[in-house]
BALOBA-1460 file (C-alpha; in Angstrom, 3 decimals):
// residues 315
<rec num="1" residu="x" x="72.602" y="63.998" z="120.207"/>
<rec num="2" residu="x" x="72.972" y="68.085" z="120.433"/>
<rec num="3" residu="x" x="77.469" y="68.399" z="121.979"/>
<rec num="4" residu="x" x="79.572" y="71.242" z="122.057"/>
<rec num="5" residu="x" x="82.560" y="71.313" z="119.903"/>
<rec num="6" residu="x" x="85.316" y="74.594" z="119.541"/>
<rec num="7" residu="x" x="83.088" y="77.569" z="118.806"/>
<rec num="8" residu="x" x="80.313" y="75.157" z="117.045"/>
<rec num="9" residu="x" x="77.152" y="74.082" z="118.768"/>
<rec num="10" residu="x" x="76.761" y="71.016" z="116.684"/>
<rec num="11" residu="x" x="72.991" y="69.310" z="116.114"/>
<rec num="12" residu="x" x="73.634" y="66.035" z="114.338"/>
<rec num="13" residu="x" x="75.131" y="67.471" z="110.588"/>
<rec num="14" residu="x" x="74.339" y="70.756" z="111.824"/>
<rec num="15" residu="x" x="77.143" y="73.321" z="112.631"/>
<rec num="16" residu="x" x="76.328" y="75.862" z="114.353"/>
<rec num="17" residu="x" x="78.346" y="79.334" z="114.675"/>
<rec num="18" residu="x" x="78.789" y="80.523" z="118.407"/>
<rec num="19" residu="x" x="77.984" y="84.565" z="118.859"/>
<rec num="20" residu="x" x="81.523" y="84.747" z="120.395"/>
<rec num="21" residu="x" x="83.341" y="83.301" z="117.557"/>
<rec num="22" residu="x" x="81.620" y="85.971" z="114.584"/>
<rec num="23" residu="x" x="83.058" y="89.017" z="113.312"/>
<rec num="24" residu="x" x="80.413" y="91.348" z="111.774"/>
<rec num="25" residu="x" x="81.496" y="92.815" z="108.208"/>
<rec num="26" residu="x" x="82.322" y="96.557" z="108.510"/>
<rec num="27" residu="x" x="83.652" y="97.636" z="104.703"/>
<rec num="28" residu="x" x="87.213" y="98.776" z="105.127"/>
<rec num="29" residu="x" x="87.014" y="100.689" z="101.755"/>
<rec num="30" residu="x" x="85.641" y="99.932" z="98.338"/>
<rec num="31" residu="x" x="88.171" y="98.019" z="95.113"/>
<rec num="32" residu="x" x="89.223" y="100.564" z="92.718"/>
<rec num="33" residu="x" x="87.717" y="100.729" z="89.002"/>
<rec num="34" residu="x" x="91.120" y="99.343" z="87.631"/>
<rec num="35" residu="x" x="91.522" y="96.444" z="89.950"/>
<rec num="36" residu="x" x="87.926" y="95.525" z="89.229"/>
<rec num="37" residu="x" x="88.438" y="95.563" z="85.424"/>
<rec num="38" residu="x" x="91.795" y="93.634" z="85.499"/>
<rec num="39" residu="x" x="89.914" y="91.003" z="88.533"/>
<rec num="40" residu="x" x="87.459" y="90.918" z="86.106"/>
<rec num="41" residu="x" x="89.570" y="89.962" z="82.856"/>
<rec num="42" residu="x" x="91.468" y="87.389" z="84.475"/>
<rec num="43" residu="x" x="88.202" y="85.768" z="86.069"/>
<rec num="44" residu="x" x="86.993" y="85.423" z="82.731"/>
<rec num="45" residu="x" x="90.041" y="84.567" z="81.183"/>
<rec num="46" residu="x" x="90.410" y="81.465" z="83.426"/>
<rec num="47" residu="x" x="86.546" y="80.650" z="82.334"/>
<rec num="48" residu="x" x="84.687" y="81.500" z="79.284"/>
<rec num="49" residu="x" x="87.715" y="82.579" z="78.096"/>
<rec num="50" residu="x" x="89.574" y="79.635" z="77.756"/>
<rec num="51" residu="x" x="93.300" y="81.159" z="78.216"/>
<rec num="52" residu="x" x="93.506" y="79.347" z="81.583"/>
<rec num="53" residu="x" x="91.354" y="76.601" z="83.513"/>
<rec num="54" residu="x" x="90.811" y="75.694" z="86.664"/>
<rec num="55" residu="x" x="89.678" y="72.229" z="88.351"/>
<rec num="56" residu="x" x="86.024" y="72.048" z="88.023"/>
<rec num="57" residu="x" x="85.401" y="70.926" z="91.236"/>
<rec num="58" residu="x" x="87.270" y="71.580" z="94.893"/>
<rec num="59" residu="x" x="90.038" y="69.211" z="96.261"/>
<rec num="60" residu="x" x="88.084" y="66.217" z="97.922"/>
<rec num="61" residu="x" x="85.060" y="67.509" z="96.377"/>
<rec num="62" residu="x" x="81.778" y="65.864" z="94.369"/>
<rec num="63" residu="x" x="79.937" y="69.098" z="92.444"/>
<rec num="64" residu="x" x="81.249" y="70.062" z="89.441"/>
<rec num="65" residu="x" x="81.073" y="73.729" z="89.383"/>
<rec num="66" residu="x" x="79.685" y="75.792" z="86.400"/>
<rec num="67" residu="x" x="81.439" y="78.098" z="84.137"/>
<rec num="68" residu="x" x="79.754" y="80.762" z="86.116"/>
<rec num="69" residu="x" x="80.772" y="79.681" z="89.365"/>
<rec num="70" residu="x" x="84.436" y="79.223" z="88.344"/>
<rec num="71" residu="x" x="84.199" y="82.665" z="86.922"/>
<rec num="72" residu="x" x="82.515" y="84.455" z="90.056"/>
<rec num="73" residu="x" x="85.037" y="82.158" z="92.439"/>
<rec num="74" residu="x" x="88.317" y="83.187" z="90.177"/>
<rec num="75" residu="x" x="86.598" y="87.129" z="90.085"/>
<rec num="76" residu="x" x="86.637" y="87.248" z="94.006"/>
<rec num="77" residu="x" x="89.707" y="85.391" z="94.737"/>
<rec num="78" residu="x" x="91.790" y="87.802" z="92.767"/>
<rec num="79" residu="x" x="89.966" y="91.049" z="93.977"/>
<rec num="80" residu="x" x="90.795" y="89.653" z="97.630"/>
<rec num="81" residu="x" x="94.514" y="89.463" z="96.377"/>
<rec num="82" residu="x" x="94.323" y="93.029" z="94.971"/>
<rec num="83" residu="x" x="92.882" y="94.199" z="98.061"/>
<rec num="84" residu="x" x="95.507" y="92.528" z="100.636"/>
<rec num="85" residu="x" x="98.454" y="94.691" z="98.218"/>
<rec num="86" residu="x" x="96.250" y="97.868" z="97.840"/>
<rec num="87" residu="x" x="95.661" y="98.255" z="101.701"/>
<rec num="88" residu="x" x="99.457" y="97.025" z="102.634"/>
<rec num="89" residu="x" x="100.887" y="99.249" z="99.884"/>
<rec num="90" residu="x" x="98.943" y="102.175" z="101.631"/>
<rec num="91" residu="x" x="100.983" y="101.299" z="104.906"/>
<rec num="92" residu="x" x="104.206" y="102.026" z="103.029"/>
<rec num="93" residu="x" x="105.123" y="98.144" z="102.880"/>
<rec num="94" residu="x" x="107.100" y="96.928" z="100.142"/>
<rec num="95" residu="x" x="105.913" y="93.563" z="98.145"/>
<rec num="96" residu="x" x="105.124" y="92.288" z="94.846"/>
<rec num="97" residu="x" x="102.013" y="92.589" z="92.966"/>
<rec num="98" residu="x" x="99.642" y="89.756" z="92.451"/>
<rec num="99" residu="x" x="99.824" y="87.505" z="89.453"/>
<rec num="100" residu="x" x="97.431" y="88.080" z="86.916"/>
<rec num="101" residu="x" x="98.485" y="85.218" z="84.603"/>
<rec num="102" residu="x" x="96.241" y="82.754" z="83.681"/>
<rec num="103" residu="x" x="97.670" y="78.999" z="84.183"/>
<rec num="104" residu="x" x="96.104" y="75.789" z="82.491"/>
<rec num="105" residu="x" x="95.698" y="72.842" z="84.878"/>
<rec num="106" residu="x" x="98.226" y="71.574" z="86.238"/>
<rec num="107" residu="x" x="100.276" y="75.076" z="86.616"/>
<rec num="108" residu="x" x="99.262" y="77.421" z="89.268"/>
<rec num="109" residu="x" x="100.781" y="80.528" z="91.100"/>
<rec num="110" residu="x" x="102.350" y="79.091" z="94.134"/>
<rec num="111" residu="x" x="101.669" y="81.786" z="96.289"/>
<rec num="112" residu="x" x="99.299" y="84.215" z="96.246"/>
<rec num="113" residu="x" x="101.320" y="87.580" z="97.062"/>
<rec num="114" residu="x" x="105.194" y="87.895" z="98.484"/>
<rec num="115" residu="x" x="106.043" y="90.112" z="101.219"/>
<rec num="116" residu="x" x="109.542" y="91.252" z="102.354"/>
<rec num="117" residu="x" x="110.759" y="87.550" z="101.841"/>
<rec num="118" residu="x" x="107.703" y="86.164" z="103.333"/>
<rec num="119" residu="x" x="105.027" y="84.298" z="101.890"/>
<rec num="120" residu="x" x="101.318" y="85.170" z="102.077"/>
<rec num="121" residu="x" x="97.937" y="82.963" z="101.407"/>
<rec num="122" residu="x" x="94.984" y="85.409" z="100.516"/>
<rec num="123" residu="x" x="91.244" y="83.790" z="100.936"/>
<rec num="124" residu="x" x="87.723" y="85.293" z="100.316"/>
<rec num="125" residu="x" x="84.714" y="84.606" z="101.201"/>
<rec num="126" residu="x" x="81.105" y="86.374" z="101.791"/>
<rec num="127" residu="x" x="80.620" y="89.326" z="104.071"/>
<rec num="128" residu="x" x="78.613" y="87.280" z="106.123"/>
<rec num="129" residu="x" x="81.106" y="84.354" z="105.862"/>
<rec num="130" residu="x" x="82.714" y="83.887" z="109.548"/>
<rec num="131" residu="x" x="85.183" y="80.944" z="108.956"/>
<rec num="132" residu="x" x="88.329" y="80.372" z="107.006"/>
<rec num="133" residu="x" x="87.929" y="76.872" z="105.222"/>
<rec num="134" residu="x" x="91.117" y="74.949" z="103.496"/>
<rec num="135" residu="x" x="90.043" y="71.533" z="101.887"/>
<rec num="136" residu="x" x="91.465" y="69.053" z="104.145"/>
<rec num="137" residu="x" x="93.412" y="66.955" z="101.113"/>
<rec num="138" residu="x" x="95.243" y="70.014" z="100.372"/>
<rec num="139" residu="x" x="97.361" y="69.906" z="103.786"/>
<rec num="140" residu="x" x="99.476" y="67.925" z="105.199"/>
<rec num="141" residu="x" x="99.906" y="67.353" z="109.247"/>
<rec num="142" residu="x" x="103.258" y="70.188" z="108.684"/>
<rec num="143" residu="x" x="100.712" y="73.011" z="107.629"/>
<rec num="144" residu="x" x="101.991" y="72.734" z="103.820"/>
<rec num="145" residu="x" x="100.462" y="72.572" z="100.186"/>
<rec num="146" residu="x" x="100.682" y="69.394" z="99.268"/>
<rec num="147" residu="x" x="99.640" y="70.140" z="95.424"/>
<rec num="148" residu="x" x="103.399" y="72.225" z="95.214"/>
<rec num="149" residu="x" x="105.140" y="69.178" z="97.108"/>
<rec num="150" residu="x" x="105.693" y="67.652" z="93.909"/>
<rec num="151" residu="x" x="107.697" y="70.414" z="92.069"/>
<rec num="152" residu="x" x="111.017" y="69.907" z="93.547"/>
<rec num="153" residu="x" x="113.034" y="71.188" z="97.050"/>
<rec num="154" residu="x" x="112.659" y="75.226" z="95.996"/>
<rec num="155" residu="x" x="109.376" y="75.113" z="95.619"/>
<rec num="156" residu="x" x="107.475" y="76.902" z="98.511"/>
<rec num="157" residu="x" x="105.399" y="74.539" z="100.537"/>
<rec num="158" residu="x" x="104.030" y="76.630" z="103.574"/>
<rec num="159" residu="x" x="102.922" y="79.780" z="104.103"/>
<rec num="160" residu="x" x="104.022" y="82.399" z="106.798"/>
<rec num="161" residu="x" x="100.326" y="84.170" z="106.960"/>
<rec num="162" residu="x" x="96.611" y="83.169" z="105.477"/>
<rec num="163" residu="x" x="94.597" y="86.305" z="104.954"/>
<rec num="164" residu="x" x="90.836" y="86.463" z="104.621"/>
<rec num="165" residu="x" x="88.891" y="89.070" z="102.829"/>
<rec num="166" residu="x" x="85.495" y="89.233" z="102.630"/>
<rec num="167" residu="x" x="83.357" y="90.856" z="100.210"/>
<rec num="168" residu="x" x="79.901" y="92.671" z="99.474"/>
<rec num="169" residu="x" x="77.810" y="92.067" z="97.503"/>
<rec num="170" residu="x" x="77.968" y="88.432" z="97.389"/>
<rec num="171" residu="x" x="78.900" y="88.007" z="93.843"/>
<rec num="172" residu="x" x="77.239" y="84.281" z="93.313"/>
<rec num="173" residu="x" x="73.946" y="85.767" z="94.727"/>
<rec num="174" residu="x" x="74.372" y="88.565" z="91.681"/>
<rec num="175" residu="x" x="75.202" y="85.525" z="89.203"/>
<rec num="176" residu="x" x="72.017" y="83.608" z="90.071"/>
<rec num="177" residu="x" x="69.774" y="86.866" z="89.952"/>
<rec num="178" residu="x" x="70.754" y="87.176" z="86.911"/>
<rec num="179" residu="x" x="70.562" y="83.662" z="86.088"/>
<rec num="180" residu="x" x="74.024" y="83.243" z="85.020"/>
<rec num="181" residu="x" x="75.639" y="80.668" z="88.077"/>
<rec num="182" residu="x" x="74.759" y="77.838" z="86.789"/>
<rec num="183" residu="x" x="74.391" y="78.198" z="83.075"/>
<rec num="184" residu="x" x="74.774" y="74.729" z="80.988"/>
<rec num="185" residu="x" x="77.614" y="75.303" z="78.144"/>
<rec num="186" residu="x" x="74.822" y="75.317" z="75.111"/>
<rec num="187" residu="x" x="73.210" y="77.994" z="77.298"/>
<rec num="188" residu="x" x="75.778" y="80.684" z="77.366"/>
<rec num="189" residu="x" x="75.153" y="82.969" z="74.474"/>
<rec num="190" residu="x" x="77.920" y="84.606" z="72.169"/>
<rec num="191" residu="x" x="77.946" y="88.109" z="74.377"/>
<rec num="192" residu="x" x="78.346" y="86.704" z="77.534"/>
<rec num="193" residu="x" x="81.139" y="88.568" z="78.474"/>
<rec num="194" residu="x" x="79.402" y="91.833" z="77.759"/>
<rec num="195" residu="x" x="76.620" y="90.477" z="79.886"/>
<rec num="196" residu="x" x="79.139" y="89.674" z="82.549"/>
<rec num="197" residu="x" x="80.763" y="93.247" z="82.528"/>
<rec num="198" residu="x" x="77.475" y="94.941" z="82.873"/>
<rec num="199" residu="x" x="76.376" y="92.981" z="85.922"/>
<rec num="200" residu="x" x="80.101" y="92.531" z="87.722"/>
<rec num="201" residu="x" x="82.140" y="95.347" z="86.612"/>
<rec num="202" residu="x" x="79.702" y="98.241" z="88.012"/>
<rec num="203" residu="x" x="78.914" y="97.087" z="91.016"/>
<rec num="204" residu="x" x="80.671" y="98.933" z="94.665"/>
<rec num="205" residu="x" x="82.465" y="95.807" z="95.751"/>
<rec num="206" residu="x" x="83.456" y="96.832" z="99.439"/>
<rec num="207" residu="x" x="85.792" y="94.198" z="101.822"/>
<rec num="208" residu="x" x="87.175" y="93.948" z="104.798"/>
<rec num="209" residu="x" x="90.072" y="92.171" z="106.661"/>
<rec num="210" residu="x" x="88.364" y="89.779" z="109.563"/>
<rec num="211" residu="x" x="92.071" y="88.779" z="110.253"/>
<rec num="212" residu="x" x="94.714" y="86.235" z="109.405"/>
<rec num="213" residu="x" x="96.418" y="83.440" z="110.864"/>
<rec num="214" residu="x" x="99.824" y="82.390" z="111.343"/>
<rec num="215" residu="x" x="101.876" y="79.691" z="109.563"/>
<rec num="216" residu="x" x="102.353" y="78.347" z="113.467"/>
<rec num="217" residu="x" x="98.675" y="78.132" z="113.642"/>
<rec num="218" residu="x" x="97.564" y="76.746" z="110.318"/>
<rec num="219" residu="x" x="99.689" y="73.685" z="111.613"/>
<rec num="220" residu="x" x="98.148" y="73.501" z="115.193"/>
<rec num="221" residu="x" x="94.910" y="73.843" z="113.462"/>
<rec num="222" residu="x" x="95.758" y="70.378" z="111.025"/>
<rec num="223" residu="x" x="96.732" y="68.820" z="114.072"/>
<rec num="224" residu="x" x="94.077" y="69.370" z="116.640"/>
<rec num="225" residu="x" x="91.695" y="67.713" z="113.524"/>
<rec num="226" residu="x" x="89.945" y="71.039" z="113.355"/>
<rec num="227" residu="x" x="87.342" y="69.765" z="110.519"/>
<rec num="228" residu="x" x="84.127" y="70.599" z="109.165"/>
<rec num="229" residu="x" x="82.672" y="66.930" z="107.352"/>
<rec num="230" residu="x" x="81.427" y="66.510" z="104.420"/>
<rec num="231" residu="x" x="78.067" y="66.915" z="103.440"/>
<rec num="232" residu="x" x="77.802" y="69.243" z="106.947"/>
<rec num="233" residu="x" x="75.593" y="71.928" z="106.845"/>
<rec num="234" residu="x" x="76.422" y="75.201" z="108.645"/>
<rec num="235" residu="x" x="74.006" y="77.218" z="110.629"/>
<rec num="236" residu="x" x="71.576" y="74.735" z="108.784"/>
<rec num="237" residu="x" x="72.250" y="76.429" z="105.456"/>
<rec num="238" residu="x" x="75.421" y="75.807" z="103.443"/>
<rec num="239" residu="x" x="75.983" y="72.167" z="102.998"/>
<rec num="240" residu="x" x="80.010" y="71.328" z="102.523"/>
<rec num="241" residu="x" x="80.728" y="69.860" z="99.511"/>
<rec num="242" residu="x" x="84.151" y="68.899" z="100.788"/>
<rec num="243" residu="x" x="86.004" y="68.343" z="104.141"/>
<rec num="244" residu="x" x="87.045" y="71.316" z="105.246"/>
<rec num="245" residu="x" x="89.459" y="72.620" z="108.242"/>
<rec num="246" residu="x" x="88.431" y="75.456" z="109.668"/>
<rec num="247" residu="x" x="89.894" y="78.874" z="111.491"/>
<rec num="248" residu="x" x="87.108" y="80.932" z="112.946"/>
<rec num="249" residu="x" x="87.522" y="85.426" z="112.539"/>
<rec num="250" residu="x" x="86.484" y="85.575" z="116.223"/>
<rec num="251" residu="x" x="89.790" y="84.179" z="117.449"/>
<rec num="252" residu="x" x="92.133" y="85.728" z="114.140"/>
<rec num="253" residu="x" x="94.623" y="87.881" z="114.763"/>
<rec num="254" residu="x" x="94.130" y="92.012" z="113.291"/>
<rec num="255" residu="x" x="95.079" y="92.878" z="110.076"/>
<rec num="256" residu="x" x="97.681" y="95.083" z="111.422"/>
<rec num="257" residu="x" x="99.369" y="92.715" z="113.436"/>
<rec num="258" residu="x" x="101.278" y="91.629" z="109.473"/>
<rec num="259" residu="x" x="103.443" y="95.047" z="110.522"/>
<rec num="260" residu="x" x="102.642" y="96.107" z="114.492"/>
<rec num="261" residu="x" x="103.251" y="95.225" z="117.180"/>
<rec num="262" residu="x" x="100.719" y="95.042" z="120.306"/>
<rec num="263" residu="x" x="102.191" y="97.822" z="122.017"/>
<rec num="264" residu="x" x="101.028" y="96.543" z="125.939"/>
<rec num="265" residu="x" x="103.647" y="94.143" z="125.875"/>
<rec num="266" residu="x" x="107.174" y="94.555" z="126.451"/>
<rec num="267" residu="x" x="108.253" y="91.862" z="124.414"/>
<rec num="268" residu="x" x="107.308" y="91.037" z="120.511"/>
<rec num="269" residu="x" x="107.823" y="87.030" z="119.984"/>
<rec num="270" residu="x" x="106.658" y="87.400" z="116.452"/>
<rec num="271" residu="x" x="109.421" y="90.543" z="116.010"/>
<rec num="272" residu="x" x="110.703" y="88.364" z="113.055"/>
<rec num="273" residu="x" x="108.162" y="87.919" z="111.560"/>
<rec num="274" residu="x" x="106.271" y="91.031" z="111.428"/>
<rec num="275" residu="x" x="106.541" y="93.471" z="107.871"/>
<rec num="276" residu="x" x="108.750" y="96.556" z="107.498"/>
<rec num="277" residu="x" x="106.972" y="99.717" z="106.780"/>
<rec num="278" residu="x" x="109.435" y="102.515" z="104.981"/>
<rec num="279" residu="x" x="109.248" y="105.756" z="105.479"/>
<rec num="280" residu="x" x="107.663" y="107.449" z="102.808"/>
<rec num="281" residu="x" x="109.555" y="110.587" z="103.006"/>
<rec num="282" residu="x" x="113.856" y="108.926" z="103.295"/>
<rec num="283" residu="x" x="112.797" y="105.113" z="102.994"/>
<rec num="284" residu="x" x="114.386" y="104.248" z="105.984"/>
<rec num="285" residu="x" x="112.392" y="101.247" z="108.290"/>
<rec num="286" residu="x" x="109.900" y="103.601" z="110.265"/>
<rec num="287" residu="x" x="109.745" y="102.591" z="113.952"/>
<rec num="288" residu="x" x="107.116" y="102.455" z="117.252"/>
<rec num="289" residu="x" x="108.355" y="105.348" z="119.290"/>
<rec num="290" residu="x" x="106.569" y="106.523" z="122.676"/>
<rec num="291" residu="x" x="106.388" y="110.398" z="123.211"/>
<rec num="292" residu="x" x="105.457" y="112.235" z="126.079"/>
<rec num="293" residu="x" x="101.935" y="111.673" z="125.979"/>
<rec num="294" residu="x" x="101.308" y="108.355" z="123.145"/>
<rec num="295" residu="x" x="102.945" y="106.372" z="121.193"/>
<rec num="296" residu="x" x="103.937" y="106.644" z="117.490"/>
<rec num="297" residu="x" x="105.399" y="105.982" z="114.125"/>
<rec num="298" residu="x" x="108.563" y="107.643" z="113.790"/>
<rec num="299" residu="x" x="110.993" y="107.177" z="110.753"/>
<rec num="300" residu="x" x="114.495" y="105.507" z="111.733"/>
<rec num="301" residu="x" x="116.680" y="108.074" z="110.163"/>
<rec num="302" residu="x" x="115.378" y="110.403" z="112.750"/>
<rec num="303" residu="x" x="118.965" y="110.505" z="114.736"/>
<rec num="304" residu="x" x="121.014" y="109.675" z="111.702"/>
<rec num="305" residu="x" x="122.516" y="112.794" z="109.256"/>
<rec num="306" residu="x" x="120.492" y="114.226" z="107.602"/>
<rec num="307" residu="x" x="118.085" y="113.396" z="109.971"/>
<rec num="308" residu="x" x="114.158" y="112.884" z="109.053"/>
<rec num="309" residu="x" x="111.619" y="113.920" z="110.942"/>
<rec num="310" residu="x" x="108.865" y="112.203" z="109.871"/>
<rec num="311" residu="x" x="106.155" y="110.692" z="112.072"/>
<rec num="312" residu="x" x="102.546" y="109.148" z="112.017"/>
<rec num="313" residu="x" x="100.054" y="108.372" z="114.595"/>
<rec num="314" residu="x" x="99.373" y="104.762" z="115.193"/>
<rec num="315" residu="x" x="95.994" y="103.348" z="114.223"/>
């Protein structure tokens, strides 16, 4: 029986997307040559390479995924990380950089990028990829982590935004062209990470930001049983290895809603929680001002002594 469900037409294990609910992939800009390289080392680092590990299969999961899927998976994951920090960097917002260090199982970074005290979750998927998908064992009905409720009362256990970045090419369709996804171990010859290089590490690996999703929402999300089974298959492709929740980019916020307000209202209720931008000029907090004809960026210091002058259009 053929029902309706969210955004999802659904045909017996098939889930369809909705027109309304998909986001078409327009490249923001392309990952710089140094962000690839160092993506690239860790990836391989945390595979062939044997300085870290991670779990062979997903939370909740059945496959056990290659050495070149972990590889390709690890690759993007940190490129959408280095992306989130290039393009808020650019905005003149403080944070930290991502974590390149490469964890054995058991130990992982516990958040993906910090922000001005707040936390932030970075996902990727494929440029044609339309849903945000967090392995339903990995939450709890509160919205947090359950794999870093264990470490003690510090230890952070939600997170304040979930970004999603989505890539082309789709790196796992260059692994399998190359015939390199799903390699068996006595398969993978001596100069594999040369191989690797010459097929990853040239390639113009553009991304966008569909949008992200508040901490609020990831909760509501958990607790409206927002859930993809497993063994689904969506659009009568991709069959889910795992049960997922899901977030679709139709109905995420903009990626500059992290720092901006929406300036038609009169009244921010996420004021706290948006991100400072500095000025780049005094690195005082820089400001929405409206002028005579628009409105504007405008650096704070601009009636303090000496003052600063600086402005910027809004986007």
């Amino acid at each position: 029986m053929d029902y309706e469900a969210g955004e999802f037409h659904i045909e017996g294990r098939n889930y369809h997307f909705k027109e309304k609910s998909i986001k078409r992939f327009q490249a923001y800009a392309s990952m710089r040559e140094n962000d690839i390289e160092e993506c690239f080392d860790f990836a391989y680092g945390m595979s062939y390479g044997k300085e870290g590990e991670h779990r062979d299969h997903r939370t909740g999961g059945t496959l056990h995924r290659s050495k070149g899927q972990i590889f390709i998976n690890a690759f993007q994951g940190k490129m959408a990380e280095a992306a989130l920090y290039r393009y808020l960097r650019s905005r003149h917002i403080e944070l930290g950089k991502p974590d390149f260090s490469k964890y054995k199982l058991q130990k992982w970074d516990k958040y993906d990028l910090i922000c001005q005290g707040k936390c932030i979750s970075v996902k990727s998927t494929k440029s044609y990829g339309n849903l945000l998908l967090l392995e339903t064992k990995d939450w709890n009905e509160n919205g947090e982590y359950v794999p870093n409720l264990t470490e003690g009362e510090n230890t952070l256990k939600k997170y304040d935004y979930t970004v999603l970045v989505r890539f082309n090419p789709d790196g796992e369709k260059i692994m399998r062209e190359k015939d390199l996804l799903f390699q068996k171990k006595e398969e993978i010859p001596e100069n594999i990470k040369q191989i690797l290089a010459d097929c990853i590490c040239g390639v113009k690996w553009q991304y966008d930001f569909p949008g992200f999703i508040y901490y609020s929402e990831l909760v509501k999300m958990i607790r409206e049983n927002r859930i993809i089974p497993q063994n689904a298959f969506l659009n009568g492709r991709t069959k889910m290895d795992a049960e997922n929740y899901y977030f679709q980019t139709g109905n995420m916020h903009s990626i500059n809603e992290l720092y901006m307000r929406d300036i038609n209202e009169s009244y921010d209720e996420r004021a706290d929680l948006r991100l400072k931008r500095k000025c780049p000029e005094c690195g005082k907090e820089m400001v929405l001002r409206h002028g005579k004809y628009s409105w504007f960026w405008g650096c704070q210091g601009y009636f303090g002594s000496p003052k600063c002058r600086y402005t910027e259009p809004i986007e």
